[in-house]
Backbone as ProteinMPNN parsed JSONL, in Angstrom:
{"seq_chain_A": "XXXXXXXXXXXXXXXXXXXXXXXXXXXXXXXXXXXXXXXXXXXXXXXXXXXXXXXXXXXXXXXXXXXXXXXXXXXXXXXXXXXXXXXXXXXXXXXXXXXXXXXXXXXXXXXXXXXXX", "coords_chain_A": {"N_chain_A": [[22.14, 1.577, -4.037], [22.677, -1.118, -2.273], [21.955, -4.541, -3.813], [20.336, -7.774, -2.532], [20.583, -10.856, -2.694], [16.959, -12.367, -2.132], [15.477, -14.734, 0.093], [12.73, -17.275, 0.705], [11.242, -16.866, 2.645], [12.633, -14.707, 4.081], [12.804, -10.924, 4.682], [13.543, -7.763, 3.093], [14.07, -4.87, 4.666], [13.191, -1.208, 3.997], [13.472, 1.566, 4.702], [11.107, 4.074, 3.887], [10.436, 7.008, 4.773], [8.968, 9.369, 6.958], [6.187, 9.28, 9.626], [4.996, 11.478, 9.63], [5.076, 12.102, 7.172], [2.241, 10.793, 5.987], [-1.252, 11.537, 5.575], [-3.531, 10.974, 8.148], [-5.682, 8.735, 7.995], [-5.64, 8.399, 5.264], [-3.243, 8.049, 2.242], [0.085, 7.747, 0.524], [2.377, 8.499, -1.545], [5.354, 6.179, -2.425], [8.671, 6.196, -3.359], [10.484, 3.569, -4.402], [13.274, 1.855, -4.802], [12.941, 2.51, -8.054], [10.042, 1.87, -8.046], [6.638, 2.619, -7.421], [4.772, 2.925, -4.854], [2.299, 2.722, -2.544], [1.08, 4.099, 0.228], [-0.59, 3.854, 3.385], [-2.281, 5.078, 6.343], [-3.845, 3.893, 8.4], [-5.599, 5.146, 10.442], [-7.815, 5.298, 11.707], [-8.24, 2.377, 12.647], [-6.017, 2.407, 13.556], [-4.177, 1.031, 11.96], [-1.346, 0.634, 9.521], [-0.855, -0.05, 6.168], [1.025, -1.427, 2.945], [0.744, -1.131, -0.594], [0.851, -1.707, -4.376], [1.13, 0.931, -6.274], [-0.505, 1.489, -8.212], [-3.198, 1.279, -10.166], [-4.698, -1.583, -11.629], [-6.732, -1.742, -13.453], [-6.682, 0.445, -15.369], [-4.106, 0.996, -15.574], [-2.958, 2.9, -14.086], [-1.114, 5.621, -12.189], [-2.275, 5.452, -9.304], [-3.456, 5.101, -7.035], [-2.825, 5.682, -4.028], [-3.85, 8.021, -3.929], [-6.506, 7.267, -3.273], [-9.728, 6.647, -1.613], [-10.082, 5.394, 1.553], [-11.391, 2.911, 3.532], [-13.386, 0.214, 4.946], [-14.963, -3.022, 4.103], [-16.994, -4.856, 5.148], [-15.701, -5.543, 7.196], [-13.293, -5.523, 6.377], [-10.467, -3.797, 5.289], [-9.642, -1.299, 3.124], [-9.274, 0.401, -0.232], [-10.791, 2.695, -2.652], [-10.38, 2.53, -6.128], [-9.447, 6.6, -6.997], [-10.577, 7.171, -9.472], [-12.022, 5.141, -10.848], [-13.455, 3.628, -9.176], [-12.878, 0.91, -8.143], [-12.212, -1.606, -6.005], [-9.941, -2.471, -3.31], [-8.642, -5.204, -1.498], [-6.81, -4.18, 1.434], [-5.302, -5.544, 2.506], [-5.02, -8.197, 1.235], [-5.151, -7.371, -1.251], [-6.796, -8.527, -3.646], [-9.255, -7.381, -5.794], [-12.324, -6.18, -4.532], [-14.4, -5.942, -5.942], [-14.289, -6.826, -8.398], [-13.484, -9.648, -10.199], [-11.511, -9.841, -11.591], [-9.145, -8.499, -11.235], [-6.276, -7.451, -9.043], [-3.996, -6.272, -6.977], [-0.659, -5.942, -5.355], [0.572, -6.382, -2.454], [2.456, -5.179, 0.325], [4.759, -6.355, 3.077], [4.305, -4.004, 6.382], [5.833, -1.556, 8.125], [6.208, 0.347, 11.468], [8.524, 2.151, 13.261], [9.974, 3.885, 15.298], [8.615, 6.369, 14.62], [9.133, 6.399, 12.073], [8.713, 4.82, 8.602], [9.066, 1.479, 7.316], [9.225, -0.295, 4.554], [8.984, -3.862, 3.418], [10.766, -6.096, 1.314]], "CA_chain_A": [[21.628, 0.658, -3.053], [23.161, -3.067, -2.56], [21.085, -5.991, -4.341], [20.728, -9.029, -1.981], [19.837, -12.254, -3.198], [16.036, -12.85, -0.909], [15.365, -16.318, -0.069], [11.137, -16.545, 0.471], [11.262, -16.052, 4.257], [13.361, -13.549, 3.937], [12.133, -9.594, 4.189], [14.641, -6.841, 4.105], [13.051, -3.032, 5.08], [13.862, -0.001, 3.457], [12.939, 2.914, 5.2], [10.229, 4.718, 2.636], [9.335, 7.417, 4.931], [8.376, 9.599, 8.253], [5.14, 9.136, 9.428], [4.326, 12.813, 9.55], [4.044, 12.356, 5.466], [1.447, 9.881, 5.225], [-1.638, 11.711, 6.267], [-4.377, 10.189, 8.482], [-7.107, 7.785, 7.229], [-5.094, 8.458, 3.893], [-2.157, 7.197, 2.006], [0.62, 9.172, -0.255], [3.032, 7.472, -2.748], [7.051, 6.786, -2.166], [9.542, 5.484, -4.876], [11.703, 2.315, -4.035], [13.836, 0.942, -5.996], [12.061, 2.44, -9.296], [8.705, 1.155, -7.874], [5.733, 3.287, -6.995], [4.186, 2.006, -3.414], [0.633, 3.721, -1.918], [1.278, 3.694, 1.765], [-1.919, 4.013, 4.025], [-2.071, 5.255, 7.277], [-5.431, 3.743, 8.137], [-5.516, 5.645, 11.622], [-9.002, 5.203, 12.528], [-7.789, 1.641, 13.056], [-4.291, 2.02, 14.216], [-3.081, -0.05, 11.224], [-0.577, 0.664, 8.372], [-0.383, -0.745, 4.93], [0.991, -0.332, 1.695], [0.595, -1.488, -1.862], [1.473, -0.868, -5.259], [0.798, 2.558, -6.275], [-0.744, 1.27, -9.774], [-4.443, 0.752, -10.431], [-4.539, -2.127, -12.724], [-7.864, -1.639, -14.423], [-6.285, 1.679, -16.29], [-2.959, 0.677, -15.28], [-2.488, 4.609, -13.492], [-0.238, 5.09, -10.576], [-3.519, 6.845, -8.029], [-3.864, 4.242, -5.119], [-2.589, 6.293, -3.523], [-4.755, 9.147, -3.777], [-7.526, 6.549, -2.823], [-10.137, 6.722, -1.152], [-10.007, 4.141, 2.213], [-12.651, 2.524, 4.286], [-13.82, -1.255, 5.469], [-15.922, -3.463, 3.546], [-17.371, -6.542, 5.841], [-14.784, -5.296, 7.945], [-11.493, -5.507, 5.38], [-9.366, -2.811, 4.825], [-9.825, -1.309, 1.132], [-8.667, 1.354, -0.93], [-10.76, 2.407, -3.696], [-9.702, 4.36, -7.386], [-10.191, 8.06, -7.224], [-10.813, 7.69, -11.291], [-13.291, 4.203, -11.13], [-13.883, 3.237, -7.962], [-12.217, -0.23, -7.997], [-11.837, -1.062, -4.549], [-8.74, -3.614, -3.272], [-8.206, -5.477, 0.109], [-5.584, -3.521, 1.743], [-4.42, -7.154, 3.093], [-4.628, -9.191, 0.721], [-4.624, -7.097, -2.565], [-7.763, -8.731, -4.243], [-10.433, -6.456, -5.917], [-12.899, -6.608, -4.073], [-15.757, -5.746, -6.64], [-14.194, -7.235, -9.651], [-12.301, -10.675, -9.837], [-10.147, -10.122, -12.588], [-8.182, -7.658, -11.087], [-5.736, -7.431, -8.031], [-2.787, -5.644, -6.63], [0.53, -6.121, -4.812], [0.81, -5.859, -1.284], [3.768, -5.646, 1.146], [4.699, -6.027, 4.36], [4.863, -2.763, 6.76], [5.822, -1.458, 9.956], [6.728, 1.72, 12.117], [9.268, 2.15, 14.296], [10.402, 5.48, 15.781], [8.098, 7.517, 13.67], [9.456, 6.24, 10.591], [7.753, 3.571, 7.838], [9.461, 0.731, 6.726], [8.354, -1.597, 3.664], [9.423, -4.997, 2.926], [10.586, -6.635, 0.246]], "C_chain_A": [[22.12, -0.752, -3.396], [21.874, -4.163, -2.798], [21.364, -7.087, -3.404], [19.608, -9.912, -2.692], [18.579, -12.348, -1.53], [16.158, -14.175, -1.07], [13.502, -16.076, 0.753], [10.666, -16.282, 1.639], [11.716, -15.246, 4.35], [12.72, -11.909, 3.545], [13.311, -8.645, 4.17], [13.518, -5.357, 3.522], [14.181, -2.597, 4.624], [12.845, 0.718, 3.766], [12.607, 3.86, 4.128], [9.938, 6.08, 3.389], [9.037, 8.408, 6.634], [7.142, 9.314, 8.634], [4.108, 10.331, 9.509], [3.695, 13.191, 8.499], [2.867, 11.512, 4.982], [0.117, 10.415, 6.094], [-2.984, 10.832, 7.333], [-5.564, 9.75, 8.061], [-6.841, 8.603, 6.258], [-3.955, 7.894, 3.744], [-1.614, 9.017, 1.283], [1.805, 7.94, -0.619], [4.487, 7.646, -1.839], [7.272, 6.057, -3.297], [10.512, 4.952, -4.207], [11.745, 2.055, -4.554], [13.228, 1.026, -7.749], [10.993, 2.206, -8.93], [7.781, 2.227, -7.216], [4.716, 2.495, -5.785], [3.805, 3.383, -2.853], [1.377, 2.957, -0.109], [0.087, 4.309, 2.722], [-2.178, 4.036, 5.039], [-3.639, 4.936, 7.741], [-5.354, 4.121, 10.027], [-6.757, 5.489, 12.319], [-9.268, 3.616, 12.879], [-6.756, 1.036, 13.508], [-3.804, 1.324, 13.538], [-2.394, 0.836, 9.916], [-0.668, -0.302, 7.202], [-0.12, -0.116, 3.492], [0.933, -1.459, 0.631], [1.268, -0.99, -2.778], [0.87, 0.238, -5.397], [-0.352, 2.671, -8.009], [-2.109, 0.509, -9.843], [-4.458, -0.183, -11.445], [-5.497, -2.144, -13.919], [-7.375, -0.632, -15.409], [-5.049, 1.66, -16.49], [-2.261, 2.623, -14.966], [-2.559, 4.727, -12.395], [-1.484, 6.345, -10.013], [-3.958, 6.12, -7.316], [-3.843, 5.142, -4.31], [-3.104, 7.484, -2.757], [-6.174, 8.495, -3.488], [-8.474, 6.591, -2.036], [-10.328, 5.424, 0.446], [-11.035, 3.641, 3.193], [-12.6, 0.939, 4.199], [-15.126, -1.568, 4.465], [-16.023, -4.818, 3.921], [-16.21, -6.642, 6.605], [-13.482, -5.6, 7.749], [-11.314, -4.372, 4.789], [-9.389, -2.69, 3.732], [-9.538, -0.244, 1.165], [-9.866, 1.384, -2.092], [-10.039, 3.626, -4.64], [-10.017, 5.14, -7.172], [-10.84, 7.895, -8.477], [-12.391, 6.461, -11.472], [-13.698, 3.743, -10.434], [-13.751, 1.45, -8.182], [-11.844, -0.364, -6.646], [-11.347, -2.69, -4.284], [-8.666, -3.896, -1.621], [-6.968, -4.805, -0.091], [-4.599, -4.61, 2.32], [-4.45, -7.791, 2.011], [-4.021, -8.637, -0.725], [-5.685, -7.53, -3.898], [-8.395, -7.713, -4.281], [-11.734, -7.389, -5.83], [-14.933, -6.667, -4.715], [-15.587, -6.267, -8.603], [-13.084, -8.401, -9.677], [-11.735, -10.652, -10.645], [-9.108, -9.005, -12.29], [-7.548, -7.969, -9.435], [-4.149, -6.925, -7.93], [-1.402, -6.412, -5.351], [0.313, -5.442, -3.605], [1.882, -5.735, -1.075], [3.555, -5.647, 2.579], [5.332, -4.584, 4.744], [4.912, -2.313, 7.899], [6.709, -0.137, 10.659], [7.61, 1.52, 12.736], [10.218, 3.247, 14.386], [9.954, 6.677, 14.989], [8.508, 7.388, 12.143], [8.981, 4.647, 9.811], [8.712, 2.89, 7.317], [8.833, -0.059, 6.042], [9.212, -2.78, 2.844], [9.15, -5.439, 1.813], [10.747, -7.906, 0.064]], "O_chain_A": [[22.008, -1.36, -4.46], [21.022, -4.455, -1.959], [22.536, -7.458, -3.343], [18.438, -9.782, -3.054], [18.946, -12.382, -0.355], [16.719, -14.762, -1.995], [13.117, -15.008, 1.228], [9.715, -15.511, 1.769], [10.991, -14.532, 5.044], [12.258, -11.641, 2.435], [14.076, -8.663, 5.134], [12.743, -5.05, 2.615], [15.356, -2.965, 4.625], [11.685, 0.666, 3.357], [13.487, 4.43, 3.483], [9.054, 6.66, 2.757], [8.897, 7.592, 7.545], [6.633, 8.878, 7.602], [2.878, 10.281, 9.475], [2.699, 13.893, 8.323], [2.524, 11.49, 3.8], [0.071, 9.979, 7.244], [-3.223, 9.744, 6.809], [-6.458, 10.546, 7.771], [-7.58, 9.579, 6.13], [-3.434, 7.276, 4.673], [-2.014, 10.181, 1.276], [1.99, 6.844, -0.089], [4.814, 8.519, -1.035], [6.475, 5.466, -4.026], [11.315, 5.581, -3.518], [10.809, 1.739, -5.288], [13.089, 0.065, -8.505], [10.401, 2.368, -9.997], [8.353, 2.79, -6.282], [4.014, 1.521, -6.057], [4.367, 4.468, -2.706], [1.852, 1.917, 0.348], [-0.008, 5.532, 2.622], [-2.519, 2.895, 5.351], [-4.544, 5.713, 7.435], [-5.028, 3.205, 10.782], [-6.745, 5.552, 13.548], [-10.369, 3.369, 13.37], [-6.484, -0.133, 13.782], [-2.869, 0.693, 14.031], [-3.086, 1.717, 9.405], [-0.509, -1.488, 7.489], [-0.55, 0.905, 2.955], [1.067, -2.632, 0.98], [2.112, -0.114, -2.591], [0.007, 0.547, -4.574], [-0.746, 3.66, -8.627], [-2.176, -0.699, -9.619], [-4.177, 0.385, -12.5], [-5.198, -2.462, -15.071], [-7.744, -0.939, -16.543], [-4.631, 2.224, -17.501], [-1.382, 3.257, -15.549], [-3.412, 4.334, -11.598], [-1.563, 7.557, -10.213], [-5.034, 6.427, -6.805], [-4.904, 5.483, -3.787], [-2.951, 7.857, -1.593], [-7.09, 9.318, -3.474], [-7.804, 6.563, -1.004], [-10.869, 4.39, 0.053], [-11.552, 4.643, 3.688], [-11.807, 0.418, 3.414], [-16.003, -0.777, 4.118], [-15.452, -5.764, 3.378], [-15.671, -7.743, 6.725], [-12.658, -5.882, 8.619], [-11.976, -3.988, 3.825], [-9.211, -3.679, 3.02], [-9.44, 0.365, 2.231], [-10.093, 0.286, -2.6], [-9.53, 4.725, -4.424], [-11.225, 5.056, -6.954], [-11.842, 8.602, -8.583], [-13.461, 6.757, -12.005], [-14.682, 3.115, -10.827], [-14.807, 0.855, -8.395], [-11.24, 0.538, -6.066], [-11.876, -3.723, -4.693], [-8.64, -3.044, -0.732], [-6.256, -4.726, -1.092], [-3.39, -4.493, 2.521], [-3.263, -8.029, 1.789], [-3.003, -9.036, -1.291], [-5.506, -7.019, -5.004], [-8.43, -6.958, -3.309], [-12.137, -8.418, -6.374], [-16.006, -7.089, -4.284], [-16.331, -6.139, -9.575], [-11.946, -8.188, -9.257], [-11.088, -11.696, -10.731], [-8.287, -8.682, -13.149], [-8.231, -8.634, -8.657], [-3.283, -7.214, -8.756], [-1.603, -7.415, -4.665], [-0.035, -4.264, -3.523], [2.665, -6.044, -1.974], [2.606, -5.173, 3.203], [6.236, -3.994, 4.153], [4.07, -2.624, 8.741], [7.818, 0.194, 10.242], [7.681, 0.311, 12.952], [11.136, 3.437, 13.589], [10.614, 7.684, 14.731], [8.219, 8.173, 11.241], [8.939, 3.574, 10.413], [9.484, 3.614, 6.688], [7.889, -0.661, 6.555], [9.927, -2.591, 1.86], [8.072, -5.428, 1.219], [10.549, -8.4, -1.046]]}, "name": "protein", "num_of_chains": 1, "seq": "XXXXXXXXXXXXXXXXXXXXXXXXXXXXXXXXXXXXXXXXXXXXXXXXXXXXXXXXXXXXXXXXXXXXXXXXXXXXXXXXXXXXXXXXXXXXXXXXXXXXXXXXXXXXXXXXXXXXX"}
């Protein structure tokens, strides 16, 4: 894959994905670029997002396998293993302030997931 220099406006997509594999009101992992990214088909609100794939409290890749739901009406993920639970927008934990995750931007188009870098 070609390396481009970003500049901080700058996104470029790499197609992670159909959307047949990510199942509904759930996520499921891909691998870019070496990197483990939770992707979250949050269907019972028609939105997409993804994150890193890496709980930081244990530092063990299971976002993914997350459990997802609204809290005060924000998008969260929590651990299967501790129940740490992360805005799906912003990436803050939302029950512990010393922790927080990596978002990205993400977006469909023709049945297939793209995630920005």
């Amino acid at each position: 894959m070609e390396t481009k220099t970003i500049h901080k406006d700058e996104i470029t997509w790499h197609p992670a994905c159909n959307t047949a594999h990510i199942p509904e009101d759930g996520g499921a992992c891909v691998l870019l670029g070496g990197r483990q990214i939770a992707i979250f088909n949050f269907s019972r609100r028609g939105e997409w997002y993804a994150t890193e794939n890496e709980c930081p409290h244990r530092q063990q890749m299971v976002l993914s396998r997350g459990m997802i739901g609204t809290q005060s009406d924000e998008p969260k993920v929590a651990c299967p293993f501790h129940k740490k639970t992360f805005s799906l927008k912003t990436g803050d934990c939302l029950n512990d302030d010393g922790y927080k995750i990596a978002t990205f931007p993400i977006k469909v188009v023709d049945d297939m997931v793209y995630i920005g870098v």
